[in-house]
Every structure is written in structure tokens, then in C-alpha cells.
MARZA-394745 format. One record per residue (C-alpha): residue number from 1; residue in one letter; z negated, y negated, x. Coordinates in pm, 1 decimal, always signed. Layout:
<k:NUM, r:A, pz:Z, py:Y, px:X>
...
END
This chain:
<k:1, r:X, pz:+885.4, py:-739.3, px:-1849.7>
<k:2, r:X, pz:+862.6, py:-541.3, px:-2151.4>
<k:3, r:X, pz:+1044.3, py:-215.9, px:-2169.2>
<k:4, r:X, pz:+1247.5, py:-71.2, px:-2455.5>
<k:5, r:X, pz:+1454.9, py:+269.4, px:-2392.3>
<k:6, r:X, pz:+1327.3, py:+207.1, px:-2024.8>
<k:7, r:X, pz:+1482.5, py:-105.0, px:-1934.5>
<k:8, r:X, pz:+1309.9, py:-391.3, px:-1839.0>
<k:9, r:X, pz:+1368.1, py:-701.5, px:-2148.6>
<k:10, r:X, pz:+1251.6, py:-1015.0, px:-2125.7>
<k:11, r:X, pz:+1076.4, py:-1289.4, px:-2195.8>
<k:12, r:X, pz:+780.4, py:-1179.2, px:-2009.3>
<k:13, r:X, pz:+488.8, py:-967.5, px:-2208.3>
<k:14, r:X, pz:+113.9, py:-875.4, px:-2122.4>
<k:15, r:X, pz:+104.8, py:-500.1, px:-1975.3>
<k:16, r:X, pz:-157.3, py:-279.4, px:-2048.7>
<k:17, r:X, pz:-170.3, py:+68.2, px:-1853.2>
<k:18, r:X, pz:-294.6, py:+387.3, px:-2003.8>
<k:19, r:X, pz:-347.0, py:+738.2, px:-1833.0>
<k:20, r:X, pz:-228.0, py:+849.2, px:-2112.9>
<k:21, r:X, pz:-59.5, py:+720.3, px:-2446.4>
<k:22, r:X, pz:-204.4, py:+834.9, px:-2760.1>
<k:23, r:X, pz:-56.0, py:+809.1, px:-3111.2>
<k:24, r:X, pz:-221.3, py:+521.1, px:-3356.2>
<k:25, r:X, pz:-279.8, py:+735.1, px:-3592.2>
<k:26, r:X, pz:-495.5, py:+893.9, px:-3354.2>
<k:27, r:X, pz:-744.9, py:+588.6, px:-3250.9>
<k:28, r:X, pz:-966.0, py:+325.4, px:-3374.6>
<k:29, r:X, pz:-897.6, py:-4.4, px:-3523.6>
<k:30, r:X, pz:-1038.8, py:-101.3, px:-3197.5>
<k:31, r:X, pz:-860.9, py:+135.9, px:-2934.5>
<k:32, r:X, pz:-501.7, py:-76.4, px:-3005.4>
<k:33, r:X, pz:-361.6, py:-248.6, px:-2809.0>
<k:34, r:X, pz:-222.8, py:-595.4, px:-3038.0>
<k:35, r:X, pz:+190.8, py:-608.5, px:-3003.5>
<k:36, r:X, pz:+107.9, py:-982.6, px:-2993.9>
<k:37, r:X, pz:-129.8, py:-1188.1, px:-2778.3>
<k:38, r:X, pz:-215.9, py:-1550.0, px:-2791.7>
<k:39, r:X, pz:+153.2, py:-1519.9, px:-2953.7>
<k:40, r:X, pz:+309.5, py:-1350.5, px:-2588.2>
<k:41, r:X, pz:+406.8, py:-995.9, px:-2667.4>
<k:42, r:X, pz:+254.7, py:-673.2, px:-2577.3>
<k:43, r:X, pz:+324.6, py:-337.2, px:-2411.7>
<k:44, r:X, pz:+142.9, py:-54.4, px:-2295.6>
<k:45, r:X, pz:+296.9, py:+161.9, px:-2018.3>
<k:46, r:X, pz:+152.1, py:+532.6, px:-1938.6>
<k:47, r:X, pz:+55.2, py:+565.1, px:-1553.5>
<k:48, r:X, pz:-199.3, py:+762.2, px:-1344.5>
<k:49, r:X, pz:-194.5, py:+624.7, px:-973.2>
<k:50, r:X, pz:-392.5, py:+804.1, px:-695.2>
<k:51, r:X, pz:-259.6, py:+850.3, px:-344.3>
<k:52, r:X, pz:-105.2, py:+1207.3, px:-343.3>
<k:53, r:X, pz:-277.3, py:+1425.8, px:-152.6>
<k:54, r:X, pz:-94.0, py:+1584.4, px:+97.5>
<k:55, r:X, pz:+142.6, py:+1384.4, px:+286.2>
<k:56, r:X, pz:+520.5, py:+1453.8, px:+301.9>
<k:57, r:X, pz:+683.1, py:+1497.2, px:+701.5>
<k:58, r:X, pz:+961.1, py:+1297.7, px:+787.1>
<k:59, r:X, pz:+1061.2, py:+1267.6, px:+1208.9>
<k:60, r:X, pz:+1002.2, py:+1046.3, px:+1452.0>
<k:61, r:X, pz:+752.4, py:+816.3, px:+1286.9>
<k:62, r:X, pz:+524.2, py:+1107.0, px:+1253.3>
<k:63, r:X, pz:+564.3, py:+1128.2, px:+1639.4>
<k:64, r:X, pz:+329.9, py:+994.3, px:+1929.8>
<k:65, r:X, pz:+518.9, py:+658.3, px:+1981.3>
<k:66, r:X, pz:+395.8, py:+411.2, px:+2262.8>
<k:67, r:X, pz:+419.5, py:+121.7, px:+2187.9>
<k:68, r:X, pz:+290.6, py:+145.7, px:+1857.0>
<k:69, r:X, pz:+480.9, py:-15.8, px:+1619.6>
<k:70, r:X, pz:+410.3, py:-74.6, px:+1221.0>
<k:71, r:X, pz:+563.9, py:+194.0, px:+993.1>
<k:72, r:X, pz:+442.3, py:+531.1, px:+1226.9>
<k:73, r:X, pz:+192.3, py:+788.7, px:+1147.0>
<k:74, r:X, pz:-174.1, py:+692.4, px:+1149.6>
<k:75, r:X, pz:-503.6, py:+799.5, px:+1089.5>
<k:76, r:X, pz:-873.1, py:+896.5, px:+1082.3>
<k:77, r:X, pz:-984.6, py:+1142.0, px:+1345.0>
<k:78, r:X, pz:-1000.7, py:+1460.5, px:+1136.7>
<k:79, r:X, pz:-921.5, py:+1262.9, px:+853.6>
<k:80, r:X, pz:-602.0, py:+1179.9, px:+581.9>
<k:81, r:X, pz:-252.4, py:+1052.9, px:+735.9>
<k:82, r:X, pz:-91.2, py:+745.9, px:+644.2>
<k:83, r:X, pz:+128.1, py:+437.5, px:+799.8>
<k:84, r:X, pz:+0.0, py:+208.8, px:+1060.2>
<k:85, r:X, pz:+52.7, py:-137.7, px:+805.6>
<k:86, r:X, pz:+88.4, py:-400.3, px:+1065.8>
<k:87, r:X, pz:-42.3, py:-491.8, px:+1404.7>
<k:88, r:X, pz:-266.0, py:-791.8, px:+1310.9>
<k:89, r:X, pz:-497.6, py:-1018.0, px:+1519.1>
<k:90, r:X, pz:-928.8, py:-1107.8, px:+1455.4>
<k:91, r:X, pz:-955.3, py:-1448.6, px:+1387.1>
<k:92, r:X, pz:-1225.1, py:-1547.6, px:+1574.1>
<k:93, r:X, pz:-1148.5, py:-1345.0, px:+1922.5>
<k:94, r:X, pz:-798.4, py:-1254.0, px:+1869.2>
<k:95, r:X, pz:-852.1, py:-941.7, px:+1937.0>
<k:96, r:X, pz:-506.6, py:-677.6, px:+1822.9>
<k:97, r:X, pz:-578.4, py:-425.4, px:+1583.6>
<k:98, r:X, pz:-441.6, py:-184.0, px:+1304.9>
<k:99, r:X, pz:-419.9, py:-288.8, px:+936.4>
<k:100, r:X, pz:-421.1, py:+1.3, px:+748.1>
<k:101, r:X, pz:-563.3, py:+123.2, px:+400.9>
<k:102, r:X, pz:-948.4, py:+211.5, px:+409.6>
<k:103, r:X, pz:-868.2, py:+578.6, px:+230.4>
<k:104, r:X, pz:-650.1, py:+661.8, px:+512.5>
<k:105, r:X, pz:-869.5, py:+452.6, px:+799.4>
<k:106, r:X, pz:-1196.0, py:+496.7, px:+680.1>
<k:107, r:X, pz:-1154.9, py:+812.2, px:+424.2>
<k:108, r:X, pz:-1563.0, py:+880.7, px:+357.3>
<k:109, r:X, pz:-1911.5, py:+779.8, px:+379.5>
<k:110, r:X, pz:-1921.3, py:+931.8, px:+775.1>
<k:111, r:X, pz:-1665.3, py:+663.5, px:+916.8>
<k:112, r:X, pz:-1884.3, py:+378.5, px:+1008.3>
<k:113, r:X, pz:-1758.3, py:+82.9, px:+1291.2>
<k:114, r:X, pz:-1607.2, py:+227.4, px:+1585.5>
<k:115, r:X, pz:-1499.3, py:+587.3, px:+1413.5>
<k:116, r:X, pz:-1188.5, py:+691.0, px:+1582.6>
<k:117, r:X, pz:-825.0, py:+635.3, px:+1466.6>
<k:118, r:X, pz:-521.3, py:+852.7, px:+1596.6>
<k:119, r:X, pz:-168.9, py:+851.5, px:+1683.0>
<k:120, r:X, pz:+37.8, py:+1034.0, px:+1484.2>
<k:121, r:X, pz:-250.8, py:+1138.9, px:+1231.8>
<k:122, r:X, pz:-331.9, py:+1450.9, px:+1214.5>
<k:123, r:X, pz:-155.7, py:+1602.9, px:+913.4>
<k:124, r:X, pz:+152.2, py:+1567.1, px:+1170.7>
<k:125, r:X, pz:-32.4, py:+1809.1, px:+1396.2>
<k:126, r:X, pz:-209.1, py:+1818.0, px:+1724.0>
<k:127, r:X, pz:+56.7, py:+1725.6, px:+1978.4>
<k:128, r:X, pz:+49.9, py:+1418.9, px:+2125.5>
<k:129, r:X, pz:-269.8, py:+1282.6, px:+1870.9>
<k:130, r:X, pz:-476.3, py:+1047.1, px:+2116.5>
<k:131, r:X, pz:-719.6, py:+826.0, px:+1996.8>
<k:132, r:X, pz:-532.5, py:+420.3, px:+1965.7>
<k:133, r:X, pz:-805.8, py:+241.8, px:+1781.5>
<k:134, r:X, pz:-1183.8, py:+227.0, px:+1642.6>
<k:135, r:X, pz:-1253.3, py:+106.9, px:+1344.9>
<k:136, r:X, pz:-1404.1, py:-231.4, px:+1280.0>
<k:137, r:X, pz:-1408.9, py:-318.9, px:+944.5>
<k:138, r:X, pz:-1302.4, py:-218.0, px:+586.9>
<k:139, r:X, pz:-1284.1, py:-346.4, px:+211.9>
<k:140, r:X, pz:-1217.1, py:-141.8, px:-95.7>
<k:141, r:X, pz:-1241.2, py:-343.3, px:-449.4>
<k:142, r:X, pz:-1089.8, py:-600.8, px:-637.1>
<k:143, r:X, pz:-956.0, py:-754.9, px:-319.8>
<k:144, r:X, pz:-822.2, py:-444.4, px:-202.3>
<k:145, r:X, pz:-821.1, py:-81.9, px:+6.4>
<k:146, r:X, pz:-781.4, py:-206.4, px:+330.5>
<k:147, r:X, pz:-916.1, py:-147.5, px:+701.5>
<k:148, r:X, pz:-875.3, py:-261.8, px:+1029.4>
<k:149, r:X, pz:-903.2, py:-110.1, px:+1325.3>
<k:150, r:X, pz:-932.3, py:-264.6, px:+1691.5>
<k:151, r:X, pz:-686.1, py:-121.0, px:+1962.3>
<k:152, r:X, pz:-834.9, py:+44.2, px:+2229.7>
<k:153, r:X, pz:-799.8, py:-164.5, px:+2560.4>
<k:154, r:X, pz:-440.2, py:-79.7, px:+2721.5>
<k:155, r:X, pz:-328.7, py:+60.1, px:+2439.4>
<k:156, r:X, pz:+72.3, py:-89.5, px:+2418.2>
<k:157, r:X, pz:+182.7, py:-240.6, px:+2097.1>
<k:158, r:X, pz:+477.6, py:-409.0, px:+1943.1>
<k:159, r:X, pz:+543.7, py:-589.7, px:+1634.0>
<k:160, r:X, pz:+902.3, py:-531.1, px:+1498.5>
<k:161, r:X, pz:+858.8, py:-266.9, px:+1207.5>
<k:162, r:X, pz:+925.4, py:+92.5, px:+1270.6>
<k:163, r:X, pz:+1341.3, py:+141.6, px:+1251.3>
<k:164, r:X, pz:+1398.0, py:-262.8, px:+1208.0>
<k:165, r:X, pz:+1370.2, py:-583.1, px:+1438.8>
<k:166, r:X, pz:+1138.3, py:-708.4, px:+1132.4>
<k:167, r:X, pz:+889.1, py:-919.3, px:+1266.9>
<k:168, r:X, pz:+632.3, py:-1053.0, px:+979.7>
<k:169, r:X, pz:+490.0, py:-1358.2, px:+1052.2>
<k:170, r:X, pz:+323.2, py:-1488.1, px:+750.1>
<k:171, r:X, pz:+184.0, py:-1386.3, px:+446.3>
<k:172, r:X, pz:+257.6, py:-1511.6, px:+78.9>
<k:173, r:X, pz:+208.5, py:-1370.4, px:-280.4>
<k:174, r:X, pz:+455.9, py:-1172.4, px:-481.4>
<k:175, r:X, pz:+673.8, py:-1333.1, px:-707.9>
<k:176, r:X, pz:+770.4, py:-1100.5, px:-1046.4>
<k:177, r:X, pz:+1118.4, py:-988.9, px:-1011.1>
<k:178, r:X, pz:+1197.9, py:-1048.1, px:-659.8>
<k:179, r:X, pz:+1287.8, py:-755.8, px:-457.2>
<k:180, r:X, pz:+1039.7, py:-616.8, px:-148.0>
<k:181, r:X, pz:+1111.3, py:-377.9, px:+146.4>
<k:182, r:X, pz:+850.5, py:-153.7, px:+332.2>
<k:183, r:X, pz:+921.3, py:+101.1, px:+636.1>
<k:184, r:X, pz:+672.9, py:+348.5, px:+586.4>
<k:185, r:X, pz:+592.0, py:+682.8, px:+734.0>
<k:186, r:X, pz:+735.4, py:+902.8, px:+491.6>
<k:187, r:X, pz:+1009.1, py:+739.2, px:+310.1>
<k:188, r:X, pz:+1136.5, py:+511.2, px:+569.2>
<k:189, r:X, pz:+1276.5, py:+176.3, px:+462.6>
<k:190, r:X, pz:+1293.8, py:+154.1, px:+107.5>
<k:191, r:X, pz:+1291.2, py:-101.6, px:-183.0>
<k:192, r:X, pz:+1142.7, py:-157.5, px:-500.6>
<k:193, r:X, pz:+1139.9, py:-468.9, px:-759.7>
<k:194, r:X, pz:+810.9, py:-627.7, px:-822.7>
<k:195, r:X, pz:+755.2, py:-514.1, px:-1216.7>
<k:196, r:X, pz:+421.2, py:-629.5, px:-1261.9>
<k:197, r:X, pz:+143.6, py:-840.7, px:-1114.3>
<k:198, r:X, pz:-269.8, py:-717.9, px:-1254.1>
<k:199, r:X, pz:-555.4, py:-503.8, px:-1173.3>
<k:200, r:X, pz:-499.6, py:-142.3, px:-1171.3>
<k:201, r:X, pz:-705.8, py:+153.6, px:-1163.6>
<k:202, r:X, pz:-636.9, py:+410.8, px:-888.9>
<k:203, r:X, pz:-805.0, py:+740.0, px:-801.4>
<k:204, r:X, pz:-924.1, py:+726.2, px:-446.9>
<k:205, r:X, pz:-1015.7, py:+1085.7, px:-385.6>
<k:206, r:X, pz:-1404.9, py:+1042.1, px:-241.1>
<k:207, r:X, pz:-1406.0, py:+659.7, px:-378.5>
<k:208, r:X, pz:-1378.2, py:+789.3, px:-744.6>
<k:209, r:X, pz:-1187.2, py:+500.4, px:-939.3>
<k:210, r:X, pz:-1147.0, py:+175.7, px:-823.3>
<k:211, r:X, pz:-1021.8, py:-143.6, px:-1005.9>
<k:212, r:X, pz:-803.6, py:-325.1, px:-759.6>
<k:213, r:X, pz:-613.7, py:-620.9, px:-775.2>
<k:214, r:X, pz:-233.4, py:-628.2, px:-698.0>
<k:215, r:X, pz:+119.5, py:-569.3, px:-808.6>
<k:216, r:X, pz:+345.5, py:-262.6, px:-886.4>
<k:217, r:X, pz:+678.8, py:-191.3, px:-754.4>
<k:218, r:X, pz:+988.8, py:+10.0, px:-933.1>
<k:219, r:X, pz:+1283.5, py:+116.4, px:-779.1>
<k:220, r:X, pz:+1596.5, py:-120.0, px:-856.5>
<k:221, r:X, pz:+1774.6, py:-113.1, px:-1131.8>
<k:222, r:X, pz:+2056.9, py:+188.5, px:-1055.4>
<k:223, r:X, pz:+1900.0, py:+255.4, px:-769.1>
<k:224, r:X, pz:+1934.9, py:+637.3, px:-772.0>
<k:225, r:X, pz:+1840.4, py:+672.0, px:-307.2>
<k:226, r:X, pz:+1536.3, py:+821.2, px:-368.5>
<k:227, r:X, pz:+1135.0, py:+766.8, px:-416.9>
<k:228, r:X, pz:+1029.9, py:+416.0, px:-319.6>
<k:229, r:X, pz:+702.5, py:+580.5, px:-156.3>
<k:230, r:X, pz:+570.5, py:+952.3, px:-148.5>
<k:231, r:X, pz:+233.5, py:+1058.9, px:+31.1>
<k:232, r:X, pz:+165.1, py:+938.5, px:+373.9>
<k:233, r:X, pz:+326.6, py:+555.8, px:+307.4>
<k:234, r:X, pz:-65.9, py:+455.9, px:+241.3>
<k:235, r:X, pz:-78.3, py:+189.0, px:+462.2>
<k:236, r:X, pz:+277.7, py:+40.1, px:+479.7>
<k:237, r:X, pz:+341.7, py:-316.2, px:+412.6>
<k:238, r:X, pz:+580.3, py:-455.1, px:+145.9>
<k:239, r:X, pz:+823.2, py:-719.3, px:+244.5>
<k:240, r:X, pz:+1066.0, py:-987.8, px:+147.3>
<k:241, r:X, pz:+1372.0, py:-1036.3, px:+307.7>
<k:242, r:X, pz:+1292.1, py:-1378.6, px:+472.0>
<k:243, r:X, pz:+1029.2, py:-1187.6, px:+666.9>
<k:244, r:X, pz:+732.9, py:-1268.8, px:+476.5>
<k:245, r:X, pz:+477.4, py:-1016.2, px:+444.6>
<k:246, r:X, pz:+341.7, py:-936.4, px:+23.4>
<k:247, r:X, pz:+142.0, py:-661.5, px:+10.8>
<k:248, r:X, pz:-65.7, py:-331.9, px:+157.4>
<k:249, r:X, pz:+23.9, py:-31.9, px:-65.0>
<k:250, r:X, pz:-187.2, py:+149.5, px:-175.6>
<k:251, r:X, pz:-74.4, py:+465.0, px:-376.0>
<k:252, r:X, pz:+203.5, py:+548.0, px:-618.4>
<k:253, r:X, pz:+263.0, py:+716.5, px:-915.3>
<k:254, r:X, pz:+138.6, py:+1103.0, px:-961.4>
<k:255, r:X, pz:+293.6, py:+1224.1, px:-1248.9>
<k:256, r:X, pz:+670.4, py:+1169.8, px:-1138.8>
<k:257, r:X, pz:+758.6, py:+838.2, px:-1260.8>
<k:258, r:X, pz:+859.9, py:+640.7, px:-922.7>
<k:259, r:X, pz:+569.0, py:+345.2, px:-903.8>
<k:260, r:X, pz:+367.2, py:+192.8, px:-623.4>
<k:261, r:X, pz:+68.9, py:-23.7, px:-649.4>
<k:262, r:X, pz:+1.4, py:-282.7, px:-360.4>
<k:263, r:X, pz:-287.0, py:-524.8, px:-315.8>
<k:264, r:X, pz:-207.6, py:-875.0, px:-215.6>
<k:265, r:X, pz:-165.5, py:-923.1, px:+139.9>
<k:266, r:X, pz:-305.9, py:-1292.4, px:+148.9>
<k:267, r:X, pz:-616.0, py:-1172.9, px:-3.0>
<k:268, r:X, pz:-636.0, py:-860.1, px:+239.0>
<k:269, r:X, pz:-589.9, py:-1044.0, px:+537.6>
<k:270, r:X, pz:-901.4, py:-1302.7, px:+403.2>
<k:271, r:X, pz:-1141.2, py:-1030.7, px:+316.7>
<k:272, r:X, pz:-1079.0, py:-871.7, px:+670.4>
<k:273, r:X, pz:-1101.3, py:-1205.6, px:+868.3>
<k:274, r:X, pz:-758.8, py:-1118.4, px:+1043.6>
<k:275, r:X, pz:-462.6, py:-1321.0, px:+1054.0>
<k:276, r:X, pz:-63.5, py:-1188.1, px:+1073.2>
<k:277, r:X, pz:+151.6, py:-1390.8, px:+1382.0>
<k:278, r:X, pz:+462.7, py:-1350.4, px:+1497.6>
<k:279, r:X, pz:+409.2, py:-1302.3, px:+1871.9>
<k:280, r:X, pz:+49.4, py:-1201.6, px:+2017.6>
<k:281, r:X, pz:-157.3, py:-1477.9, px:+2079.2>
END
């Protein structure tokens, strides 16, 4: 949608994001966005996403939980904190693992296959942290920010999400408009309106700038609850209400407007070779 005394109008327009809008006066012929394209209008909407970096605390999912469920503190031995995304399966051994972002999972150049990942991460401090998975692959493009990370043998797992009896079991794209939910480390359950389906450029910290395709969230029209995700949600999957999984956010908005960026689930799940089920195999 295009916006206009920030409301969301339609017919449907072409989005461009800026870091920073700039007045016309001020640019090149060349440095304009057109109000009109291929005769669908135009709008350009001001937005710097990077994961924050420092994550918020919130109880009980930042706790050592066994089983692990989806939606509880996660991450890198000695490395960021985010939310455990999903328990998902390798498609070729069927193997359980984590599905997680790679900034969180696999934050720098020293995390290589089999690099630990804790329970509660480590931002949530030292009690309890024990060592749940090693990491087996990662992604971080167009396709997405993504890792997963194999369960160490015994480990106890369960797939409702965190503070729901959620249990995805299949993955599908978004659909502009409709409204997702994600249970996430920080925040908790919360929902946000799909505003806007593209390729966005994030600051990953270490990663420097990555184009990444996906879709952003808003909070609901009225909705006045609270943020739709703040730092340590990296990792948390977005929802619809029939149980279908949609994407694997990634970061949100850093200059106070309430936005989050997601990739696309389907395309996550591909790039890793894992596959989402409803009950383990």
C-alpha cells in the first residue's frame, strides 16, 4: 500500500526504501524516484533495519527450558542471543535440529560446522547455559539469514511454540495484507500485518549489508500493545493463524518506527535442505 498521513491507501503501489529521505530539490534528475511506474504508483518510505544490538530480557523464555521448544532463548557459544525459530528435520537423514538466523547461530567468520549453540544464550547469563546443538549449516543472501543447527543426541525437544499449543506443519508464502503471529524471545506473541513483500537491505553487524529477500511486517492498524519485535526475536518464526509457517525474521526497525523484515520461509527451508513436520519423523 501506499501511505498518505501514515495510513495505508490503496490500490497497491511500488515501494522504494531509503535510509534516509532527502528533499528533490536536493538530488539529481536521476536520484528520483518516478511517482508513476509502468502507470502503478510510487512511494518511497524512510527505514534503516539492522538487528539491534543488545537484546531486551523478558522471563521464562530466556530460561534453561527442557524440552526445548520454539520461541526460547538461543544462541552461539560466546556469541549474540536470539529465538530458537523452529525445531525442523534434515531431509535426507531426518535428523532434529534448530532453525535459527545465521547472525545469531553463526555470528562471525570463527563459527564453522559443529560450533556450539546454547540454551538460554548467553546475553541471559550463565545459569543453566548448556550446550543443545552444533551447527551444521548456514545461508545469508538473497535467500535469506538463516542457520541450522543439529541437536545434540538426547537432547529433549517439542514442537508446540513457546506459550501456545501452535504446532507448524507446513510452510507457504506471505500474502500482502494478511495478518501473521510470532512467539519470540523478547516480545512474546505478537502480531503484525504483512505491508510489503521485496528485497531489503539490512545491517548485519560483522556481515556489513546484505540484500535479502522477504517481507515487512507493521503492527495492526490501532494496535497500540506494544513493539511487534525488539532485540533478541532474531530467529522467531512468523505465522498465520491456520498454522502455517511464513517467515524467519530477521531484524526490525532501528530508528523507532515499529517494522520487521522476514525472509521467506519456503525459500529458507530449500536453501538449508530441511523440511518443517508436524510430529517427528
Amino acid at each position: 500500500p501506499k501511505y498518505s498521513g501514515g495510513r495505508a491507501t490503496y490500490p497497491l503501489s511500488v515501494r522504494v526504501h531509503v535510509r534516509e529521505k532527502a528533499d528533490p530539490s536536493d538530488l539529481q534528475n536521476r536520484e528520483i524516484v518516478s511517482t508513476n511506474i509502468d502507470g502503478v504508483a510510487a512511494d518511497v518510505l524512510e527505514g534503516d533495519y539492522a538487528p539491534p544490538p543488545t537484546a531486551a530480557r523478558s522471563a521464562d523464555r530466556r530460561a534453561a527450558v527442557s524440552p526445548l521448544r520454539p520461541g526460547v532463548s538461543i544462541g552461539a557459544a560466546g556469541g549474540a542471543t536470539g529465538t530458537l525459530g523452529a525445531i525442523v528435520f534434515d531431509s535426507k537423514t531426518m535428523r532434529p535440529g534448530i532453525l535459527g538466523n545465521q547472525h545469531i547461530l553463526a555470528p562471525d567468520s570463527s563459527a564453522k560446522p559443529g560450533s556450539a549453540v546454547v540454551q538460554p544464550g548467553e546475553d541471559d547469563g550463565t545459569d543453566g547455559v548448556k550446550t543443545v546443538a552444533s551447527l551444521s549449516r548456514s545461508i545469508l543472501g538473497l535467500a535469506g539469514d538463516a542457520a541450522f543447527a543439529q541437536l545434540v543426541k538426547g537432547v529433549a525437544f517439542e514442537l508446540p511454540l513457546f506459550g501456545t499449543e501452535v504446532t507448524l506443519s507446513e510452510a507457504r508464502m506471505p500474502q500482502l495484507g494478511e495478518t501473521l503471529m510470532k512467539s519470540g524471545r523478547s516480545t512474546g506473541i505478537t502480531r503484525g500485518r504483512v505491508d510489503g513483500i521485496g528485497r531489503y537491505k539490512i545491517s548485519l553487524g560483522g556481515f556489513g549489508v546484505q540484500l535479502i529477500d522477504g517481507f515487512l511486517l507493521v503492527p495492526l492498524d490501532g494496535d497500540s500493545s506494544g513493539e511487534i519485535s525488539e532485540p533478541g526475536d532474531s530467529g522467531c518464526l512468523w505465522y498465520s493463524s491456520d498454522g502455517a509457517g511464513v517467515g524467519l525474521h530477521i531484524a526490525g526497525e532501528s530508528r523507532g518506527r515499529d517494522r520487521a523484515i522476514a525472509g521467506f520461509l519456503p525459500t529458507i527451508l530449500k536453501a538449508l535442505d530441511v523440511v518443517l513436520r508436524a510430529s517427528p519423523p
